[in-house]
Structure formats: C-alpha cells, structure tokens
C-alpha positions as CSV (number, residue, x, y, z in Angstrom):
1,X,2.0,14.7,12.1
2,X,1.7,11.2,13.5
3,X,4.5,9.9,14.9
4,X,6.4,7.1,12.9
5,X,8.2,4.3,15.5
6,X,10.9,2.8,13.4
7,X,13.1,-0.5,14.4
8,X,15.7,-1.9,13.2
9,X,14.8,-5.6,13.1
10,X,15.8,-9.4,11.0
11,X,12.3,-10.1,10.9
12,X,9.3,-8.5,10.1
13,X,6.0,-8.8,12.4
14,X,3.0,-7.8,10.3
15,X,-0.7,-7.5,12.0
16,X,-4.1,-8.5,10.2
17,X,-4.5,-5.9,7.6
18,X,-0.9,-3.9,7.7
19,X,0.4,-2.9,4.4
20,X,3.8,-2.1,4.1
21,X,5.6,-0.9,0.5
22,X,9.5,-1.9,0.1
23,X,11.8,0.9,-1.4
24,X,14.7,0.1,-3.4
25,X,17.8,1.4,-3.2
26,X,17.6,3.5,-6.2
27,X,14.5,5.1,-4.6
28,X,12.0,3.1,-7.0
29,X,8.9,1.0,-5.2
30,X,9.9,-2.5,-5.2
31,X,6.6,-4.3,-3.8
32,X,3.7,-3.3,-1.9
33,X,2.6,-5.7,0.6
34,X,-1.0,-5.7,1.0
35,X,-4.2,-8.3,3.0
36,X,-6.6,-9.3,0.5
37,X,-8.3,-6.4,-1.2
38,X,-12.2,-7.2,0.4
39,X,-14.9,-4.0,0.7
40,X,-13.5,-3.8,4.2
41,X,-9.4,-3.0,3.5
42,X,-10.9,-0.5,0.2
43,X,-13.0,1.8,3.0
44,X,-10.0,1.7,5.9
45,X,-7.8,5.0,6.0
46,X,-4.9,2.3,5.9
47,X,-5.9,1.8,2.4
48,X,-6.4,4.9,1.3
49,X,-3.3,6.3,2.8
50,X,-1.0,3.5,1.2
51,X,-2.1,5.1,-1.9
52,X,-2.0,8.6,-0.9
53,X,2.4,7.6,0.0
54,X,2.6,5.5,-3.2
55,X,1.7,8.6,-5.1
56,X,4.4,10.5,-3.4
57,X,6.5,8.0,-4.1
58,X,5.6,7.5,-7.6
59,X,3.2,9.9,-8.8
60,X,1.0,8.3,-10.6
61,X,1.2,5.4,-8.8
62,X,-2.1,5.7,-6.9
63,X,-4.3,5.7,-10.1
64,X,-2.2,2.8,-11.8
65,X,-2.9,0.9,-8.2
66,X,-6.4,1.3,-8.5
67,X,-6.8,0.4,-12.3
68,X,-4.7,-2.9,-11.2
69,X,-6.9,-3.9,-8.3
70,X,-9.9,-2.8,-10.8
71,X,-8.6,-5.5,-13.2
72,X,-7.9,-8.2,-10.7
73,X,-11.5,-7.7,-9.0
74,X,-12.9,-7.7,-13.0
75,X,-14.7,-4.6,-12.4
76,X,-14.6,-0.9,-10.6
77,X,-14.3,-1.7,-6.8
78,X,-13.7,1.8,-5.6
C-alpha cells in the first residue's frame, strides 16, 4: 500500500490536476474537487482511482460519477 502523508493545515495547496473529495461528518461525500474533465485527467490513474475511493465510499458512486460527467460532456467520454 502507498503511503498516505497527512497534515494538518488552514489552507489547502492543490497542484495542477489533484482531486481531492470532502467527507462529512456523518461519513457522507460532501464534494469532489476535481481539474476540468479533458481526454487527459479521464486516462490518468488519478482519475480512475478517485472513482475506485468514491465507490468505497459510496457504492455506487463511481457509475453515478461517470453518467454525470457523461451528461455534462453531452455524450459517453469514457
């Protein structure tokens, strides 16, 4: 397993084409932070594992991601 460096921070520092997802208290996904869905963020393994933890999260989650992005685009992008 990769190892995960966590901070405790009051600001957040994001780099070109980090995704992050906020959890709620309650354990629910809040928001999912994402670049602009291009060709090139839908073939990183970022992308793809942001919707492999979303469907841990939420199961389910990673197909109603894709069907949103789908919509948004107006047609199948994956």
């Amino acid at each position: 397993m990769s190892k995960i460096d966590v901070e405790v921070s009051d600001e957040l520092e994001f780099e070109d084409g980090d995704c992050a997802v906020v959890i709620k208290n309650d354990g629910s996904i809040g928001k999912v932070i994402i670049p602009k869905m291009d060709k090139s963020m839908l073939n990183s393994g970022g992308y793809r594992a942001l919707l492999d933890v979303l469907d841990v999260l939420q199961p389910g989650a990673k197909e109603r991601f894709i069907k949103y992005n789908e919509k948004e685009a107006k047609g199948s992008i994956h």
